[in-house]
C-alpha positions in Angstrom: -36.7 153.5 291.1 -33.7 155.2 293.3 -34.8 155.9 296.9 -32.8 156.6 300.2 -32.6 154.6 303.2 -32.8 158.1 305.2 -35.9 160.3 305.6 -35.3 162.6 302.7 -37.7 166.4 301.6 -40.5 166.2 299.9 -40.2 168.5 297.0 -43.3 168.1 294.8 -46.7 167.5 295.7 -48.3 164.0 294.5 -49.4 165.4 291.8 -46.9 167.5 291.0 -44.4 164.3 291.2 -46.8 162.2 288.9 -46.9 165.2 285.7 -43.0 164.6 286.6 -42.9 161.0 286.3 -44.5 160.9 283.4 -42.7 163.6 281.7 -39.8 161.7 282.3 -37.9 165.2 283.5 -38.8 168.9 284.6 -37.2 172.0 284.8 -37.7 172.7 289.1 -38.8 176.1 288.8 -38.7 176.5 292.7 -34.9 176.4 292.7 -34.1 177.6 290.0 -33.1 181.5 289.3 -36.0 183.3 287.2 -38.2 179.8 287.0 -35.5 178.8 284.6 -35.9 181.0 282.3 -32.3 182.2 279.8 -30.2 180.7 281.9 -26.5 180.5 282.0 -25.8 177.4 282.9 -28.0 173.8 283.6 -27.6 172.1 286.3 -29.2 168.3 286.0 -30.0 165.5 288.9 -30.4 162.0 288.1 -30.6 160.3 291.7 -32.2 160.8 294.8 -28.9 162.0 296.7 -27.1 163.6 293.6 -30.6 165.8 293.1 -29.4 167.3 296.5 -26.5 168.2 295.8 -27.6 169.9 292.5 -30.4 171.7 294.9 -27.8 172.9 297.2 -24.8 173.9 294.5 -28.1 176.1 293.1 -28.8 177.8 295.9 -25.2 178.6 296.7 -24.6 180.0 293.1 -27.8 182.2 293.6 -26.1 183.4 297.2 -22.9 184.3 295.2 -23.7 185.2 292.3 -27.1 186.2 292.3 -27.0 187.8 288.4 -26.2 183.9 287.3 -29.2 183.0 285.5 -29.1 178.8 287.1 -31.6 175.8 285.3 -32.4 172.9 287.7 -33.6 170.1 286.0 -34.8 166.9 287.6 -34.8 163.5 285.1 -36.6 160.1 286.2 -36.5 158.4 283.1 -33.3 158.1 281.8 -34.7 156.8 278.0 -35.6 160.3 277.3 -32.3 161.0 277.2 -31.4 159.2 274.1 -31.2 160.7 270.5 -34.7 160.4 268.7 -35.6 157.1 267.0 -33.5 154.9 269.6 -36.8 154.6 272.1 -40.0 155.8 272.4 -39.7 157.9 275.3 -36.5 159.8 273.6 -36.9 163.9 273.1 -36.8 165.1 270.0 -34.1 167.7 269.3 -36.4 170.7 269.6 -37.7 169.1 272.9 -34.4 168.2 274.3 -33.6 172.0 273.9 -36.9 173.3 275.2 -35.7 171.3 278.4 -31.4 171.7 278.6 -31.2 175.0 276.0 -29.5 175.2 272.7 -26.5 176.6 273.7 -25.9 176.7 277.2 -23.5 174.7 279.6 -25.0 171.5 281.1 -24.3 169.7 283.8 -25.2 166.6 285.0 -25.0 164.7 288.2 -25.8 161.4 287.6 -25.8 158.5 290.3 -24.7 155.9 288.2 -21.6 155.1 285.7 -21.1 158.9 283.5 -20.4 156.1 280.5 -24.0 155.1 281.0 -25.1 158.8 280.2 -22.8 159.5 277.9 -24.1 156.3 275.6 -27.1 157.5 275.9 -26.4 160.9 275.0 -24.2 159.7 271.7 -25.7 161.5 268.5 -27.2 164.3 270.1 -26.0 167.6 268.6 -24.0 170.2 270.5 -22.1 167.8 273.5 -19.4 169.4 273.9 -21.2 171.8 276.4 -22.3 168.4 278.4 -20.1 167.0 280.9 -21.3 164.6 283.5 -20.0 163.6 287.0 -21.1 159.9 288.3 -20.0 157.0 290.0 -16.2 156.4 289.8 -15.4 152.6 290.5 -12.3 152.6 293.4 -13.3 149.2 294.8 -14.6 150.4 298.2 -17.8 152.4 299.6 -18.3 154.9 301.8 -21.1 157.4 303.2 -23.4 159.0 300.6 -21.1 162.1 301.5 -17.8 160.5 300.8 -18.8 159.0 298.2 -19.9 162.2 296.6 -16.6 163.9 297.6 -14.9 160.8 296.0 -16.9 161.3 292.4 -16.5 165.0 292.5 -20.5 164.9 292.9 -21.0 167.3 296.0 -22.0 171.2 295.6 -18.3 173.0 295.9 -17.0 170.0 293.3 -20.1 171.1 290.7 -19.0 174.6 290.8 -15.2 174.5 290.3 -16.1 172.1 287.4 -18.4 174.7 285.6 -16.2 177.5 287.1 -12.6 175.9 287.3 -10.8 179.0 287.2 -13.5 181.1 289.6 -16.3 181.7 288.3 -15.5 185.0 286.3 -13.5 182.7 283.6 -16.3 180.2 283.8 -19.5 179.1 282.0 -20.9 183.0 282.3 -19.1 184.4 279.4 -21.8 185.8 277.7 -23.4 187.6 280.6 -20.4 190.5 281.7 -22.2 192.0 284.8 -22.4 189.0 287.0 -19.9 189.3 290.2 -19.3 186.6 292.7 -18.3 187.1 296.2 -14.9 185.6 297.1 -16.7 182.2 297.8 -13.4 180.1 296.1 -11.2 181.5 298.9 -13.2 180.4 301.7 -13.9 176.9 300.5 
């Protein structure tokens, strides 16, 4: 279990939370665009403070480009994550789509080492749409803040990553009408 040393929201009621838990991962339909539904782009949190971050880059994707169709997925059991036959808790392919698409971008922000994912991911189908941001080692800590600024992990960081040359030349390809306001010149 990840927790904060801060007082942090309260997204899901108790029983909401335990259905997650024991899924291992949910798509959060209350910050997502649509309830998650066709989406453009996935944006995962593994990680109390990195799940933040993924809440926040969501919102301001729906604020500048509101057409962008945005998946937030949360994941609390990391095993699920593995191809199928390597532990019980691992998705099948057909479920592992259900949750991150077929064919879409996905993005996770992970807390931890991105090698860590990324073994864990080995064998799945279709990663070359999957890139990860985690924990980079530099031999010093900082604030939850800095650190995330450090590790590329913080809102602005997740959208030049999917978007790295604005977000017209970005992960929306397939979807010609959406139009974002000049946010990369202001940032």
């Amino acid at each position: 279990m990840v927790g904060s040393k801060q007082p942090t929201p309260v997204y899901l009621s108790p029983d909401e939370a335990e259905k997650h838990c024991r899924a291992g991962a949910s798509v959060w339909k209350f910050c997502s665009t649509n309830d998650g539904l066709d989406p453009d782009v996935v944006l995962v949190g593994i990680g109390v403070e990195v799940m933040f971050e993924v809440i926040q880059a969501a919102a301001l994707l729906r604020q500048c480009a509101p057409a962008l169709r945005v998946r937030v997925v949360n994941v609390t059991d990391l095993l699920i994550l593995e191809n199928t036959g390597e532990h019980p808790h691992a998705l099948g392919t057909v479920e592992f789509d259900n949750l991150f698409t077929a064919d879409r971008p996905i993005h996770f922000n992970y807390h931890g080492y991105p090698v860590e994912l990324e073994g864990l991911l080995f064998g799945r189908p279709r990663l070359d749409r999957v890139s990860i941001a985690g924990y980079i080692e530099e031999g010093s800590t900082t604030t939850p803040l800095g650190e995330r600024r450090r590790h590329s992990g913080e809102r602005v960081g997740r959208m030049h990553r999917r978007c790295p040359d604005g977000p017209e030349r970005g992960d929306i390809r397939h979807q010609a009408e959406v139009e974002l306001e000049p946010l990369w010149e202001t940032i």
